[in-house]
N, C-alpha and C positions, 0 to 999 in steps of 0.2 A: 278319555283319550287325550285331550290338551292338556291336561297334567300328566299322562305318563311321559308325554314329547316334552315335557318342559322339564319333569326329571330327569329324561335322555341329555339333552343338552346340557344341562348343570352339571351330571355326573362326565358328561368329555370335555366339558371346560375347563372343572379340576383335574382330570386326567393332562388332560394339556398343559396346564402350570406346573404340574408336576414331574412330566416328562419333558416340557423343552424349559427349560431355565434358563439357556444359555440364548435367545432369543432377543436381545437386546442390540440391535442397530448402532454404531457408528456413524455420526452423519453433523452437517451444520444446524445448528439450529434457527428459528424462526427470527429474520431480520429485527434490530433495535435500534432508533435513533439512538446516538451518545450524545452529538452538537448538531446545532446549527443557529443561525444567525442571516441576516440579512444584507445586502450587499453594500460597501461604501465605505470610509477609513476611520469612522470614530470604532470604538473600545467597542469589541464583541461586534464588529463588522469582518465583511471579506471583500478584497480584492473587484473594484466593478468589473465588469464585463462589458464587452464591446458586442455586438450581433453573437457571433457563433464561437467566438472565444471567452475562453473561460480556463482562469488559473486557479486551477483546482486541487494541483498535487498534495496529496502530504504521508505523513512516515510515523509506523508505532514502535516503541520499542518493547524490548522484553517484560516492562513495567506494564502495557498498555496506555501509555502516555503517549499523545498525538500530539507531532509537532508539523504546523503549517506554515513554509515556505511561504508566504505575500510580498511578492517581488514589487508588486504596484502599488504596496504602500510601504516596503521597503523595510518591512520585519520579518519576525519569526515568532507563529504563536504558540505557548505550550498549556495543554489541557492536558487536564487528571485524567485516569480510565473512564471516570463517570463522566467525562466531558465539561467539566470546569475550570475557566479559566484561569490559567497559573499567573504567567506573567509573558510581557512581550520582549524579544531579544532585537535588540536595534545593531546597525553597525558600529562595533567597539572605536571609539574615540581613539585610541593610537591607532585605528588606520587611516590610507589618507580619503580625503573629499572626493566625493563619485561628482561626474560631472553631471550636467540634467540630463543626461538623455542613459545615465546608470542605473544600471538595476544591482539590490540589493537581499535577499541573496541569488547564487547563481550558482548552477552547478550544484546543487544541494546535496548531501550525502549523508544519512543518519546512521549512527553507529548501532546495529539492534539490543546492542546490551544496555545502553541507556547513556544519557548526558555529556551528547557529545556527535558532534556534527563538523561536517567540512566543507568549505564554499568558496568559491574566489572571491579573494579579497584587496587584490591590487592589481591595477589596467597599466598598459602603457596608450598614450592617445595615438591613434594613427588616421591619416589623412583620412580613410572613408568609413573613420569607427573607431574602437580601441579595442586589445586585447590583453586574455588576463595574463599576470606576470607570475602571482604566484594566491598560493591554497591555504586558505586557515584551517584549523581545529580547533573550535569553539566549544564551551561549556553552556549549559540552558541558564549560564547567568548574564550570560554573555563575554565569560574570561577569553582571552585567546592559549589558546594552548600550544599551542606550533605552528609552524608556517614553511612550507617546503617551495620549490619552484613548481609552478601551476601543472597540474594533472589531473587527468580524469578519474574519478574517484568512486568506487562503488561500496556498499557496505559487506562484513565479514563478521566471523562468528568473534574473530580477537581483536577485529577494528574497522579497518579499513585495509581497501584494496587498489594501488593508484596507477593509472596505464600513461604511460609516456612514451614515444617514439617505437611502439609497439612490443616494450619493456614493462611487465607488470611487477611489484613491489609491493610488500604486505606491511602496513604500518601501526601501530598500536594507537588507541583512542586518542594519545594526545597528540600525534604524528611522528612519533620516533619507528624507526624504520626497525622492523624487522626481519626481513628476510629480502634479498634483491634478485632481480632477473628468475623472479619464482615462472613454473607451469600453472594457469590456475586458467579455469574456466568457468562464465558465470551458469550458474544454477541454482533453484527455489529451494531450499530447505529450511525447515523449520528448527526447535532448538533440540529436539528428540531426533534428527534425521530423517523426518518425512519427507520423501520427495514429492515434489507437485509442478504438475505440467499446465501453462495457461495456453486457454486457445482462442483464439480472435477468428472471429468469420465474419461474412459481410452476408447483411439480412435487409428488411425494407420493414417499414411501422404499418399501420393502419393509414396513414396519408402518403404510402407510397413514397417516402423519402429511403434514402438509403442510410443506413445503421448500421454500424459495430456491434457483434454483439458477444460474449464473455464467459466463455465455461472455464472451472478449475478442474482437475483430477489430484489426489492424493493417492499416494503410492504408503504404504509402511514400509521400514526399512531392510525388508527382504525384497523391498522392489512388489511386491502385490497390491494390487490394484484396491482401493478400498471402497472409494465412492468417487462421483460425477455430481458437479453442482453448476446450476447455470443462473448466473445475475438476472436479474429483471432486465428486461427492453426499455430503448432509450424512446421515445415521439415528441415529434417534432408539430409544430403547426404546418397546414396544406401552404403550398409555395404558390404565390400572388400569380394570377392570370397571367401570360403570355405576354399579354398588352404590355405593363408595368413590367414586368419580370426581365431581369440582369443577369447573365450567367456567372457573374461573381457571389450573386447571394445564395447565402444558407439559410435554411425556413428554422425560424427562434425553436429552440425548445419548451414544449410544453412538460417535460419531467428527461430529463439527459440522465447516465449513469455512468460514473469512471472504468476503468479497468478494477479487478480486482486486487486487493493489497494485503498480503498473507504478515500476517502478526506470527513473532518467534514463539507464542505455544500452538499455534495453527488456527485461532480463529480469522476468520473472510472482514475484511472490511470494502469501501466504495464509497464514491461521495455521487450524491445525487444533487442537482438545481433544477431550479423553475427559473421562472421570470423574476422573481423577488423573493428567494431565498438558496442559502446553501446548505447541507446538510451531510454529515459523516453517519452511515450505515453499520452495522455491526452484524456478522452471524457466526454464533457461538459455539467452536469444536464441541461436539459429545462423544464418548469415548465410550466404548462397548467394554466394559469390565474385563469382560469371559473372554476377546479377541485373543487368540494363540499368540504367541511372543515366537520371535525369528529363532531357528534350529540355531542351538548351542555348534559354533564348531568347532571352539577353543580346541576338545578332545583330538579333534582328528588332526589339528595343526603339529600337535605335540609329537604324535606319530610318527 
């Protein structure tokens, strides 16, 4: 009898591979460190941390090369996809001296297609601070490539996107202007036209602190919903007794996790710390072979 039930199942398991083939999921795959390093300013450090803050941002491009804004020690690092250190980009010698209380870079902006970013690069001082005058375009050697009057700057599939006086402007990797007083609206897209919605909600840890915490959606470019993926949870240590307790303090992190940060072929990244160290996250688009492709409508345009 236990052998004809085990020849029953053998024979609908082939029947199964045989009849669904098409059976192959779409999704992220299983998280990978790329970097990390430990916190402070020698070579293959990051940025210290003060209590609950933490400069943590950074940007992949199309290559999957991550470059990390450290404003607190006042580079820019660039790693290979496998997370090896290329080299550090400092602020280029023809501009002028940040005073001490400058930070280097600011306003960071990475071009997705690769080598080549935008930052403010020149202050004017003013009585309770300074501010910036005008925007570079820098290469991962640290050349200067252009230099406009200071704008807020976002990245774009041909460069850059720069918003001034509620005027947005489309400029090409080295800042030469291409198109002015454009319509443009920011949204996630990948380099195939995936769209992707991020969503932030407010959650509590296991010690009762309050948390951020971080779902993606991907869309394909019929607009169809593909999959839901949700970061890991940030925890925090329990917040000191009453007694001692400040209402300005945040309880340290025991493992914190950024937002997530969509790479132009669609895989997930995030940076994760602890108490003594940083670390860059990776999780790996997979792509279902057999997924249908968006209905042809060229024909019926023609029409």
């Amino acid at each position: 009898m236990i052998k004809k039930i085990t020849n029953i199942i053998i024979q609908l398991s082939i029947i199964f591979i045989l009849t669904c083939p098409n059976l192959t999921f779409a999704a992220w795959q299983r998280p990978q460190e790329i970097l990390s390093g430990t916190w402070g300013t020698a070579a293959g450090q990051f940025s210290p941390v003060e209590g609950s803050l933490c400069d943590c941002d950074f940007f992949v491009d199309k290559n999957g090369m991550i470059l990390i804004p450290d404003g607190t020690n006042k580079r820019v690092a660039v790693y290979s996809a496998d997370g090896k250190l290329i080299n550090y980009i400092y602020k280029p010698a023809l501009l002028p001296a940040l005073d001490n209380a400058g930070v280097w870079p600011h306003n960071f902006a990475l071009y997705l297609g690769g080598n080549s970013f935008a930052s403010d690069c020149e202050y004017k001082k003013l009585v309770d601070g300074k501010i910036s005058t005008k925007t570079c375009f820098i290469d991962y050697n640290g050349n200067i490539l252009g230099k406009i009057d200071s704008s807020e700057m976002f990245p774009c599939a041909t460069g850059f996107i720069g918003k001034k006086n509620n005027i947005y402007t489309s400029y090409d990797p080295s800042g030469n202007i291409i198109k002015t007083n454009i319509q443009w609206e920011p949204e996630i897209r990948d380099a195939n036209n995936n769209f992707y919605i991020i969503e932030e909600s407010s959650d509590t840890d296991t010690n009762n602190n309050s948390i951020t915490t971080y779902r993606i959606t991907r869309y394909n470019q019929c607009g169809k919903k593909i999959t839901t993926f949700a970061l890991p949870k940030s925890l925090y240590e329990p917040m000191p007794s009453e007694t001692v307790y400040e209402p300005t303090w945040d309880a340290p992190p025991v493992v914190e996790y950024g937002s997530p940060i969509l790479a132009p072929n669609g895989d997930v990244y995030t940076w994760k710390r602890t108490p003594d160290k940083y670390s860059i996250i990776k999780w790996t688009w997979k792509d279902d072979p057999n997924a249908p492709k968006c209905p042809d409508t060229s024909a019926k345009k023609k029409k």
